[in-house]
KOLLUMKE-583317 format. One record per residue (C-alpha): residue in three letters; x, z, y; residue number from 0. Coordinates in pm, 1 decimal. Example, Ala and Ser with C-alpha at 12.3 -4.5 7.8 and 13.67 -1.06 7.14 Angstrom:
2
@code ALA, east 1230.0, up 780.0, north -450.0, pos 0 $
@code SER, east 1367.0, up 714.0, north -106.0, pos 1 $
***
This chain:
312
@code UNK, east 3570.7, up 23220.7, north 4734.7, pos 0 $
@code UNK, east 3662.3, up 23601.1, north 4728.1, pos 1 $
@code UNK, east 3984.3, up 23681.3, north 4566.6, pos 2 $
@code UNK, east 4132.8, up 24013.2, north 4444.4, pos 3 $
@code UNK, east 4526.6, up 23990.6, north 4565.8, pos 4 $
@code UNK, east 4716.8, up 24234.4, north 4367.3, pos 5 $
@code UNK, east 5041.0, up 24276.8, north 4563.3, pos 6 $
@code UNK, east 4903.3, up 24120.6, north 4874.9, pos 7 $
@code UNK, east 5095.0, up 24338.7, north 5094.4, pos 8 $
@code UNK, east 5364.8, up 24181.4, north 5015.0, pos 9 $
@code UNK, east 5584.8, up 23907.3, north 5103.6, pos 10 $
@code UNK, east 5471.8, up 23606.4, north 4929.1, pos 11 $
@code UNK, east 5123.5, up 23817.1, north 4929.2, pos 12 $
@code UNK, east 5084.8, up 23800.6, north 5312.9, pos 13 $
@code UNK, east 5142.5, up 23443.0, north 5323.5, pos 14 $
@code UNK, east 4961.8, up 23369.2, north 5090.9, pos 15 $
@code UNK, east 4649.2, up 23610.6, north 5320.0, pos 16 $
@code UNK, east 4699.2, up 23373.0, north 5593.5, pos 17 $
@code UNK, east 4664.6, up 23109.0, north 5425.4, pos 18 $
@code UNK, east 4322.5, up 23149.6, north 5241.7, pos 19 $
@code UNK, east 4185.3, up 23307.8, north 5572.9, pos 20 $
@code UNK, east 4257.0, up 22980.2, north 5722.7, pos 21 $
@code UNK, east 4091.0, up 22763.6, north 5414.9, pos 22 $
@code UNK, east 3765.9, up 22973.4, north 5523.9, pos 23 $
@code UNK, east 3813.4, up 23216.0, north 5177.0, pos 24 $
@code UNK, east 3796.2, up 23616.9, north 5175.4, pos 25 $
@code UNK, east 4013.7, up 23855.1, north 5001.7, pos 26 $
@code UNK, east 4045.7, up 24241.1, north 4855.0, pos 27 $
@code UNK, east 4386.4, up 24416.1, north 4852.2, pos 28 $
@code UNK, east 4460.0, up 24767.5, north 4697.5, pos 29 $
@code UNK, east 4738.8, up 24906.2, north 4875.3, pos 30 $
@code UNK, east 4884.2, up 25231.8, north 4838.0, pos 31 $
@code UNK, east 5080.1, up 25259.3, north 5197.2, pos 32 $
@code UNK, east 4911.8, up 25350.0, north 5537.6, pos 33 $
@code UNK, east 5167.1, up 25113.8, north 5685.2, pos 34 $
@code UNK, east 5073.9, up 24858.9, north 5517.1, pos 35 $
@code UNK, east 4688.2, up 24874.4, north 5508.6, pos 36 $
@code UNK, east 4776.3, up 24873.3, north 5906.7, pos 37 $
@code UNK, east 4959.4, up 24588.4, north 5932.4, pos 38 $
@code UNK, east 4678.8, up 24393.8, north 5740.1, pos 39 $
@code UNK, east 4393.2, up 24529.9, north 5943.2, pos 40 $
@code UNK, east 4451.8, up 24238.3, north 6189.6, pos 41 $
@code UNK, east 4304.2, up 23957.3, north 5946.1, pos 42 $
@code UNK, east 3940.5, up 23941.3, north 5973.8, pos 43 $
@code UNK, east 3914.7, up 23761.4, north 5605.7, pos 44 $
@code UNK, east 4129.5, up 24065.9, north 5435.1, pos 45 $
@code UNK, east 3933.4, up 24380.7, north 5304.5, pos 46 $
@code UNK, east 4196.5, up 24639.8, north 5271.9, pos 47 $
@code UNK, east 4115.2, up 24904.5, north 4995.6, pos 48 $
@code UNK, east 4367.5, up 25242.6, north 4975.7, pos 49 $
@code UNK, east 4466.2, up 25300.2, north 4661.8, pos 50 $
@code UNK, east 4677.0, up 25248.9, north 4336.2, pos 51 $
@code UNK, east 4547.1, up 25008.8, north 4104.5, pos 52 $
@code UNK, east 4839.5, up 25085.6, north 3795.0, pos 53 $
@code UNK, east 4814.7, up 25468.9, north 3836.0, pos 54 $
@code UNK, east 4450.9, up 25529.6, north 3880.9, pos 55 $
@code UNK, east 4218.4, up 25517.0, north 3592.2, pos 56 $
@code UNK, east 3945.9, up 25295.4, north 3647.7, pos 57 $
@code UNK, east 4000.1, up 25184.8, north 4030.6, pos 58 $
@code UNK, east 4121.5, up 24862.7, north 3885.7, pos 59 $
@code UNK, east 3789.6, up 24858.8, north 3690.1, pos 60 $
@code UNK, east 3575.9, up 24904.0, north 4043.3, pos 61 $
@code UNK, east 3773.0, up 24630.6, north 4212.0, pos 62 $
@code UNK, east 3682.6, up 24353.3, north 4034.7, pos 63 $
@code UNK, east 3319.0, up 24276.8, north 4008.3, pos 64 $
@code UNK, east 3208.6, up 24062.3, north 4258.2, pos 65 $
@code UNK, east 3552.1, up 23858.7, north 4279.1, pos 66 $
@code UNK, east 3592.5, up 23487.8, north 4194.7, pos 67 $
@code UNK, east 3975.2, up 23538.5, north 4087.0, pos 68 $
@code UNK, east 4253.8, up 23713.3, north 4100.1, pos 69 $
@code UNK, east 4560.8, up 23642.8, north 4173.0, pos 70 $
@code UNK, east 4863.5, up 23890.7, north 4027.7, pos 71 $
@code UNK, east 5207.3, up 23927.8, north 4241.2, pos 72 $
@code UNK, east 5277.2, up 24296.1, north 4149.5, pos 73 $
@code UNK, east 5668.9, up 24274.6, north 3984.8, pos 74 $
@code UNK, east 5969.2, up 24462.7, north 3989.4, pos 75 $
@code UNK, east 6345.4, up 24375.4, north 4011.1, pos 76 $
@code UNK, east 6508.0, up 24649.8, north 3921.2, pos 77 $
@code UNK, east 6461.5, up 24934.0, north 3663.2, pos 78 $
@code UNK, east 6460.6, up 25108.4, north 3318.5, pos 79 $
@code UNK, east 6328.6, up 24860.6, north 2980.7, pos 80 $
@code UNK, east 5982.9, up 25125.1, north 2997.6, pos 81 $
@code UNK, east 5995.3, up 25029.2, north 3357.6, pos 82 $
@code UNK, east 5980.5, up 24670.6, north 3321.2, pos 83 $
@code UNK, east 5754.5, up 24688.4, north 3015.4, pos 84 $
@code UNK, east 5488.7, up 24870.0, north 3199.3, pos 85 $
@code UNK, east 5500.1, up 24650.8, north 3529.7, pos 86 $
@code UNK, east 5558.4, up 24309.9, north 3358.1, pos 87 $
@code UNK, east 5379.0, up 24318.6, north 2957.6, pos 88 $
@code UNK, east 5141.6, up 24578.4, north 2972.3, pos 89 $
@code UNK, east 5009.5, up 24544.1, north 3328.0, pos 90 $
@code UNK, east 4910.2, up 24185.4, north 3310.8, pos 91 $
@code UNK, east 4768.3, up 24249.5, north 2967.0, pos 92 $
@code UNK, east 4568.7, up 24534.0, north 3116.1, pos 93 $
@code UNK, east 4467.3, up 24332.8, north 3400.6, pos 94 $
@code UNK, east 4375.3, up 24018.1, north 3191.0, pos 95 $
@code UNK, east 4139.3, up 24203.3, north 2916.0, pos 96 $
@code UNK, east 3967.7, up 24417.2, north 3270.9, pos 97 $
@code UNK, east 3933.3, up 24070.9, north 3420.9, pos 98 $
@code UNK, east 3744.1, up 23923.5, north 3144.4, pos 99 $
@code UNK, east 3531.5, up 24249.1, north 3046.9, pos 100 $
@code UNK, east 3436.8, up 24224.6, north 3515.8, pos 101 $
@code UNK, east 3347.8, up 23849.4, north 3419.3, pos 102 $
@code UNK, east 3612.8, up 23720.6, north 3626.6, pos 103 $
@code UNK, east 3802.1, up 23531.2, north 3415.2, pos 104 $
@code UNK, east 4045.5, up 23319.2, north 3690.3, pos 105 $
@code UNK, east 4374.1, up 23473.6, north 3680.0, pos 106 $
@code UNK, east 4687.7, up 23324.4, north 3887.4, pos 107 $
@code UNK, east 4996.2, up 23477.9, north 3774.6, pos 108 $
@code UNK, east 5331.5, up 23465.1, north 3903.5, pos 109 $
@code UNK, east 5606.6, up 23491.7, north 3712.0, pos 110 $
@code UNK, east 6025.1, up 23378.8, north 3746.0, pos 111 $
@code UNK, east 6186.8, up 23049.8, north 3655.2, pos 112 $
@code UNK, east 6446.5, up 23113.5, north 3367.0, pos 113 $
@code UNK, east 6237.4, up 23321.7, north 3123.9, pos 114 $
@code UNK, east 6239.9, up 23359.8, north 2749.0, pos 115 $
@code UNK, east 6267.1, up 23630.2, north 2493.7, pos 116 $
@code UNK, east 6624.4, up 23546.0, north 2447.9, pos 117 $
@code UNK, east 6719.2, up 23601.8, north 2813.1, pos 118 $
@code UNK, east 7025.6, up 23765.6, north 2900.1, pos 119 $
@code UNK, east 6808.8, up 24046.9, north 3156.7, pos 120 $
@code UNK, east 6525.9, up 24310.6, north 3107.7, pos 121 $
@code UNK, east 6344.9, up 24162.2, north 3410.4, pos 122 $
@code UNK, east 6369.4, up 23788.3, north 3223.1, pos 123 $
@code UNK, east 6248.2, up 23896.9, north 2885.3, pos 124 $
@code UNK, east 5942.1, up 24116.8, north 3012.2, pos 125 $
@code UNK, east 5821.1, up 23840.1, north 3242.8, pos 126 $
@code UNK, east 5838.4, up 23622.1, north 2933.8, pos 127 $
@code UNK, east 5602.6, up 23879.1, north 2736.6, pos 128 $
@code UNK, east 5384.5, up 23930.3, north 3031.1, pos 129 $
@code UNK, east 5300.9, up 23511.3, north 3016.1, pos 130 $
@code UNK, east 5286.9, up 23604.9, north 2613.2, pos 131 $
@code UNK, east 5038.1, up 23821.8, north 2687.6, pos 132 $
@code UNK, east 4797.9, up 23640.3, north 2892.8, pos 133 $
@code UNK, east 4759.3, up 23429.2, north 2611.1, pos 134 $
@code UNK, east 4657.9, up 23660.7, north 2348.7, pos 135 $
@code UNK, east 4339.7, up 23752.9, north 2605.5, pos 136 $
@code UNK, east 4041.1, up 23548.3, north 2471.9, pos 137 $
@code UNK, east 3853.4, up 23369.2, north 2745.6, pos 138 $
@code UNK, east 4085.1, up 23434.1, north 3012.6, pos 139 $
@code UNK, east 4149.9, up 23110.0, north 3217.2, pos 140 $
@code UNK, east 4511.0, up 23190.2, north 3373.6, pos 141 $
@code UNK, east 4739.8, up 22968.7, north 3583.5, pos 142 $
@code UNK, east 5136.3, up 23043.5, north 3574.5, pos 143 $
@code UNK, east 5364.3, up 23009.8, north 3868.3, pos 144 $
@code UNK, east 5737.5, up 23029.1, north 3834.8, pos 145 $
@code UNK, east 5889.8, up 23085.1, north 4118.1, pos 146 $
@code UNK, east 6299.6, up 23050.1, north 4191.5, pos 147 $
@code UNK, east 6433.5, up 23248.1, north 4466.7, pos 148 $
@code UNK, east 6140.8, up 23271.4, north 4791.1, pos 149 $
@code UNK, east 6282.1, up 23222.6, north 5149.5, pos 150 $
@code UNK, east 6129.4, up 23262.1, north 5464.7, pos 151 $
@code UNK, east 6109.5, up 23487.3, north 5762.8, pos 152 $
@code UNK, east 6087.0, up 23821.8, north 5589.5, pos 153 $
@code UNK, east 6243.3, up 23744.5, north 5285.1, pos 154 $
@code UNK, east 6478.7, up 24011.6, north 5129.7, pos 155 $
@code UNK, east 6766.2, up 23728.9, north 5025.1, pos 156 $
@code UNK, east 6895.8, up 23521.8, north 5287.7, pos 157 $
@code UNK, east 6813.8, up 23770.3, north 5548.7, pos 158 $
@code UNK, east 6962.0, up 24080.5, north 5342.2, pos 159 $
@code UNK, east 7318.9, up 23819.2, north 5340.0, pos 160 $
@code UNK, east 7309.2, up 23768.1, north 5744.8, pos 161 $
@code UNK, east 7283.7, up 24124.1, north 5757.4, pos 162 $
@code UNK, east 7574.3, up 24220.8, north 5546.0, pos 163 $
@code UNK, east 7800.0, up 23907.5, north 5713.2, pos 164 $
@code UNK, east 7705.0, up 24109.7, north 6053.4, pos 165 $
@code UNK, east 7846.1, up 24415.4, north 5930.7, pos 166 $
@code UNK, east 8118.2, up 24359.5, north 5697.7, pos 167 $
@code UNK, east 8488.8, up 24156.1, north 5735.7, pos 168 $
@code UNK, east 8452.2, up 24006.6, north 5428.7, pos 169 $
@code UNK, east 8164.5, up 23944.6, north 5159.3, pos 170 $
@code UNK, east 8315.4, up 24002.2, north 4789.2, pos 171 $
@code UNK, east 8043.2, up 23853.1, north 4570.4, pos 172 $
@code UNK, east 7939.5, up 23891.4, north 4219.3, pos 173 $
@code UNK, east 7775.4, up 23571.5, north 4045.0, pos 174 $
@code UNK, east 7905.1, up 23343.9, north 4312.9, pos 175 $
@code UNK, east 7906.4, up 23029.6, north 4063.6, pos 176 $
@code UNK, east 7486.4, up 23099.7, north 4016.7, pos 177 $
@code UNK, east 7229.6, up 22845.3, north 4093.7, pos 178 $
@code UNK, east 6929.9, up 22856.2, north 4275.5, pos 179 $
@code UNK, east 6627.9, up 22655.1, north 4443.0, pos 180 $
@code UNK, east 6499.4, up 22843.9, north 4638.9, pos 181 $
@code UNK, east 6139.9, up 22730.9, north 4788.4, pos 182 $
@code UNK, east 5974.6, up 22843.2, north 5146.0, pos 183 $
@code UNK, east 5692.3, up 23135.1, north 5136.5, pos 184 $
@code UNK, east 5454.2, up 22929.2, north 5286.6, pos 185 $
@code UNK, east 5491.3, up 22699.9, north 4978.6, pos 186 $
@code UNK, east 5473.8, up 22922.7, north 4733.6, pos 187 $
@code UNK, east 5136.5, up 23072.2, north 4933.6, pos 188 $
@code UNK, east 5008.2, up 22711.1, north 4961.5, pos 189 $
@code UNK, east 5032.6, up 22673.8, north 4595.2, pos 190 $
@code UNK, east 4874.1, up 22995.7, north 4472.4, pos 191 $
@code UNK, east 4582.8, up 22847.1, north 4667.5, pos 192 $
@code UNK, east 4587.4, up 22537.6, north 4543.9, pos 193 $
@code UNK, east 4583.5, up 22674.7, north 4207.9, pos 194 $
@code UNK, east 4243.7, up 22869.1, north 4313.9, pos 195 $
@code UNK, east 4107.6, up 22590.9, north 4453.6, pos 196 $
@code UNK, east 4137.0, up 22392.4, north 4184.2, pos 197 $
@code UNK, east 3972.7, up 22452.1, north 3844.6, pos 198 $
@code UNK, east 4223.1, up 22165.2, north 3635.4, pos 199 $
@code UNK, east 4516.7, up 22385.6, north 3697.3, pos 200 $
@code UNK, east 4393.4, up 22651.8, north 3464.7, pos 201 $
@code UNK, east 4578.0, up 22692.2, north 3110.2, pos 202 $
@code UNK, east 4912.2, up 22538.2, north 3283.1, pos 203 $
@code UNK, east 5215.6, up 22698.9, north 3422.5, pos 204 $
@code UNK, east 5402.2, up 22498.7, north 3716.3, pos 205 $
@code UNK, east 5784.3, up 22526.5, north 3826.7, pos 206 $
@code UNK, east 5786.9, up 22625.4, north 4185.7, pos 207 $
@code UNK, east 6114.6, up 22504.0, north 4332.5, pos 208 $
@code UNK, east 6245.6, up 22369.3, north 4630.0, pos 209 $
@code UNK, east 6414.8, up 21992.5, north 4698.2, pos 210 $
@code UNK, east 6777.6, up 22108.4, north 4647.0, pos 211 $
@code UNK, east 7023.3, up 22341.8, north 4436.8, pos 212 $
@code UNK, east 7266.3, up 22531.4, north 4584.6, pos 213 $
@code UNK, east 7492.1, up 22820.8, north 4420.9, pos 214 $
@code UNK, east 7492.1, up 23173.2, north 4558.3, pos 215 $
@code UNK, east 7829.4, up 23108.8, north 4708.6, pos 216 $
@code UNK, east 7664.4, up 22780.8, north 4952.0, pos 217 $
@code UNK, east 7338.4, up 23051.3, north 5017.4, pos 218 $
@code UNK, east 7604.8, up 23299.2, north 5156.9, pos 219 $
@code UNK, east 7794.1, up 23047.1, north 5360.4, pos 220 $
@code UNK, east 7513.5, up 22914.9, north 5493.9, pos 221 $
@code UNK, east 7364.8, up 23238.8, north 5594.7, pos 222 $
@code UNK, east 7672.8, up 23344.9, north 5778.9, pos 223 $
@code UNK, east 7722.1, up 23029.9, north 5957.0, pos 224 $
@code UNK, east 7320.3, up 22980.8, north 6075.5, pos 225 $
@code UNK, east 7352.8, up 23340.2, north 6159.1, pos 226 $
@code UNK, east 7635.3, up 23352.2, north 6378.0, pos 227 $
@code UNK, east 7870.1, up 23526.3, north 6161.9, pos 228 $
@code UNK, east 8051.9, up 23358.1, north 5878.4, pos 229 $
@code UNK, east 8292.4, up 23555.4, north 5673.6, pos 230 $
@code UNK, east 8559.0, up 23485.2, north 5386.0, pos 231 $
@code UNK, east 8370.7, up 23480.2, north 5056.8, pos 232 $
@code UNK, east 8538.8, up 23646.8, north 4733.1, pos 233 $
@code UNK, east 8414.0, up 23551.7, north 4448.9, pos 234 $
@code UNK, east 8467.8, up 23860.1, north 4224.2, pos 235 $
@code UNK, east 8552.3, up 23806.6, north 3836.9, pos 236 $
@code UNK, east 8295.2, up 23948.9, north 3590.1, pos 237 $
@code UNK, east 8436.7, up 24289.5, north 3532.3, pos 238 $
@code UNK, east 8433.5, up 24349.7, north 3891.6, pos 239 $
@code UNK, east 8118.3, up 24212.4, north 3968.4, pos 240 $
@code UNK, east 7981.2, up 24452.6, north 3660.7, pos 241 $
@code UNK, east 8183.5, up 24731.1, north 3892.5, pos 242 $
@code UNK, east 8018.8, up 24635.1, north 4175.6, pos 243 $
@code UNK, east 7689.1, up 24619.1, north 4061.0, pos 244 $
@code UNK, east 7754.9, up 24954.9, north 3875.2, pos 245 $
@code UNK, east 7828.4, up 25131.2, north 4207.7, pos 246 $
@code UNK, east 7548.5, up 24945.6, north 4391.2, pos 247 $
@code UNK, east 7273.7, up 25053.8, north 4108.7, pos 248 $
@code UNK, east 7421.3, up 25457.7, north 4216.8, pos 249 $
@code UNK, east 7374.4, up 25440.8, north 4517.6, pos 250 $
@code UNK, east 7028.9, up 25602.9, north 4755.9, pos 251 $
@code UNK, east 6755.5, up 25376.9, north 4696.6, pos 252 $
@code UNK, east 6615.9, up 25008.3, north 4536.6, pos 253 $
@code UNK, east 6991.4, up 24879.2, north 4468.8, pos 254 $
@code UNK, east 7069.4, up 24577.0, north 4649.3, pos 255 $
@code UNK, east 7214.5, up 24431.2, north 4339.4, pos 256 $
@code UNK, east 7216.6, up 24575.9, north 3987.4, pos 257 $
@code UNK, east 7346.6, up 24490.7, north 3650.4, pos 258 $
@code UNK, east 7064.4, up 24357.7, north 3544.9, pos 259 $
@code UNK, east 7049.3, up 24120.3, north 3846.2, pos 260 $
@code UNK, east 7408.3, up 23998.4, north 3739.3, pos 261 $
@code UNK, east 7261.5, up 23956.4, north 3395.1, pos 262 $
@code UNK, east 6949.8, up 23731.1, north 3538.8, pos 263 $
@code UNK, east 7234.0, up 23507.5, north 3718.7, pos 264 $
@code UNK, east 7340.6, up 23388.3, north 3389.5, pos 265 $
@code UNK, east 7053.8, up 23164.4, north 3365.3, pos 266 $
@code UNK, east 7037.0, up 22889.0, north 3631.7, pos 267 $
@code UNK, east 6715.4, up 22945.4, north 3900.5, pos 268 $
@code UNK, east 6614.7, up 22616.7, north 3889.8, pos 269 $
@code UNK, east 6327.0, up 22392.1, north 3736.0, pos 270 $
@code UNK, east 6376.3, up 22267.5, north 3418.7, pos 271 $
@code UNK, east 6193.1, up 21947.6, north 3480.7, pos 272 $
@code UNK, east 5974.7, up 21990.7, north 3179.0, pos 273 $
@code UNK, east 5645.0, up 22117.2, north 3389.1, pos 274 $
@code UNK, east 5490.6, up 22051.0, north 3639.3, pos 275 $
@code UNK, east 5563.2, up 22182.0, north 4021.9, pos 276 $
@code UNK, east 5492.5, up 22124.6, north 4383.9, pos 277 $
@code UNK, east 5442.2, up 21755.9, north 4370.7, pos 278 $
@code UNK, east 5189.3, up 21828.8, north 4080.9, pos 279 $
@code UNK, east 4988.7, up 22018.0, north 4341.8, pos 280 $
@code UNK, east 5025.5, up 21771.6, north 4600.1, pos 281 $
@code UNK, east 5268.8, up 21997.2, north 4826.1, pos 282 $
@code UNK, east 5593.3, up 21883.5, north 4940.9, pos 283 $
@code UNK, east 5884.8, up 22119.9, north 4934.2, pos 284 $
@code UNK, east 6019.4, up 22211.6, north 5233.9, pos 285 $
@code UNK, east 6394.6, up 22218.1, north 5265.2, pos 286 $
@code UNK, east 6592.0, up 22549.5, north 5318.7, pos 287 $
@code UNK, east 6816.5, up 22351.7, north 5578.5, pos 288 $
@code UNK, east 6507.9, up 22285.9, north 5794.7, pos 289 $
@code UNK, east 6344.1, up 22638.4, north 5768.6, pos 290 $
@code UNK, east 6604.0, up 22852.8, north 5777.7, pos 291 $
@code UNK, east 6765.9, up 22794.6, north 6084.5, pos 292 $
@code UNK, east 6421.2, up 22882.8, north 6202.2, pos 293 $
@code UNK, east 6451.0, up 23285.3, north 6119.0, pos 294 $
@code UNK, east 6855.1, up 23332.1, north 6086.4, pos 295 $
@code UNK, east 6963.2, up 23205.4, north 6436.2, pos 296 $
@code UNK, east 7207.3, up 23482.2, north 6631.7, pos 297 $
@code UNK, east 6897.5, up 23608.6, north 6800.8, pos 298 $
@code UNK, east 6691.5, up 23730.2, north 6547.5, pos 299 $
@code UNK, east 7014.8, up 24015.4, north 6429.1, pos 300 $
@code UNK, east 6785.3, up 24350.1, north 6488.8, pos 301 $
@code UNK, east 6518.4, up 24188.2, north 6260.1, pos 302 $
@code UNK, east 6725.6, up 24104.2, north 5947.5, pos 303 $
@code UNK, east 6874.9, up 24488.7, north 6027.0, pos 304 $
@code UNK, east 6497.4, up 24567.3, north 5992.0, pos 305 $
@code UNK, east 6483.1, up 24398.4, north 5652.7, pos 306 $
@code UNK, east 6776.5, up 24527.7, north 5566.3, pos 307 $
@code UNK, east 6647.2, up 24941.1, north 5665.6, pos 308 $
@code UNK, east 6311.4, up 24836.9, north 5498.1, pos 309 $
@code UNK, east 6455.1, up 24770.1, north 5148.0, pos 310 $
@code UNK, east 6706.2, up 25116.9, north 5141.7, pos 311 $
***
């Protein structure tokens, strides 16, 4: 199978690289960055093509013949309502109708856990109209994954917390009282190929969670304690975390936290039960408790200061 990967340079995206190299399948992936076109060169299975496939007319168009499927990671977290409109509706709209009119009409899209066009955040309700919109593509046979919070080695969550503990006395934190699930990369990467590999899972959107719910306060503990530096956690009252997230959205750079984020906390990050997930696709979720400890031991400090760098 060859497979367009449309954010493959990625986190989840290079996971999930490794993992159809290994099940013997090839991939394309656009990239805009020399970096990052570098640090893919080492897979033998991965075609890596320099350029932009929302801003260039048409180079979307030339990708696509030729591929069995696609699979769509490109997202945002933070920005403007056009901002998330453009990334979230009318990209995968584009994408589906170009997909369709190439003759490749597999499409795996990943969206978020906790959306719906009454959503409390921008980044909720446009990944709600980008499913929408998947469905008003005729003859497009698209898969839905929805993801809670991703974990693993380079993530830019638990790592971006051991980082902070490192550095700071205390961690005052907005949305404390949040839930989560969070499920391992290579889980998430195992099901996106799963999904391609298997033709039933088309027309059906799957919960992608992990065995156990914790809330952002227990993620932050644990962090700082696997890490080698726990701290006092504050739990800061909604005005102040709105404050907080105020002066975090002005500051240089992808805010670490914005109000929109705080917005998206509202909703709990977990599955609702009421699709299918993991076990559906015959993976069993691995726990945060074992991985973790794997990537946020005392040793690895100058890597998580790496993440850290890499998302300013």
């Amino acid at each position: 199978m060859k497979v367009l990967v449309l954010g493959g340079s990625g986190f989840v995206g290079r996971a999930l690289l490794e993992q159809l190299q290994r099940a013997g399948h090839t991939a394309t992936v656009p990239t805009r960055r020399e970096r990052q076109a570098r640090e893919l060169g080492p897979l033998p299975a991965v075609t890596v093509v320099r350029g932009d496939v929302l801003g260039t007319p048409g180079f979307l168009e030339r990708l696509l013949p030729g591929h069995d499927a696609v699979v769509n990671l490109i997202a945002v977290l933070q920005g403007s309502e056009a901002r998330f409109e453009q990334v979230h509706v009318q990209w995968p709209h584009r994408l589906a109708r170009a997909c369709v009119s190439a003759g490749v009409s597999r499409l795996i899209h990943v969206s978020a856990l906790g959306v719906g066009d009454q959503a409390p955040s921008r980044y909720l309700r446009s990944k709600s109209r980008g499913e929408l919109t998947l469905q008003a593509v005729p003859g497009l046979r698209a898969t839905v994954l929805r993801p809670s919070v991703i974990f693993g080695a380079r993530d830019r969550f638990l790592n971006l917390f051991a980082s902070l503990q490192a550095l700071a006395p205390v961690m005052p934190l907005a949305g404390a009282s949040a839930q989560f699930q969070p499920v391992w990369v290579e889980d998430v990467a195992q099901a996106l190929l799963r999904c391609l590999e298997w033709d039933d899972t088309a027309g059906k959107t799957y919960e992608i969670a992990g065995p156990q719910v914790y809330t952002l306060r227990e993620l932050v503990r644990l962090t700082g304690a696997l890490s080698g530096h726990p701290r006092p956690i504050l739990p800061l009252p909604g005005p102040l975390a709105t404050v907080q997230a105020l002066v975090l959205e002005c500051l240089p750079g992808e805010p670490m936290m914005s109000r929109d984020n705080l917005a998206s906390m509202r909703v709990p990050n977990i599955a609702t039960g009421q699709l299918p997930g993991l076990e559906a696709l015959g993976i069993q979720a691995a726990s945060l408790a074992a991985i973790a400890p794997r990537y946020l031991a005392p040793g690895q400090a100058e890597g998580r200061l790496d993440t850290l760098r890499a998302k300013r």
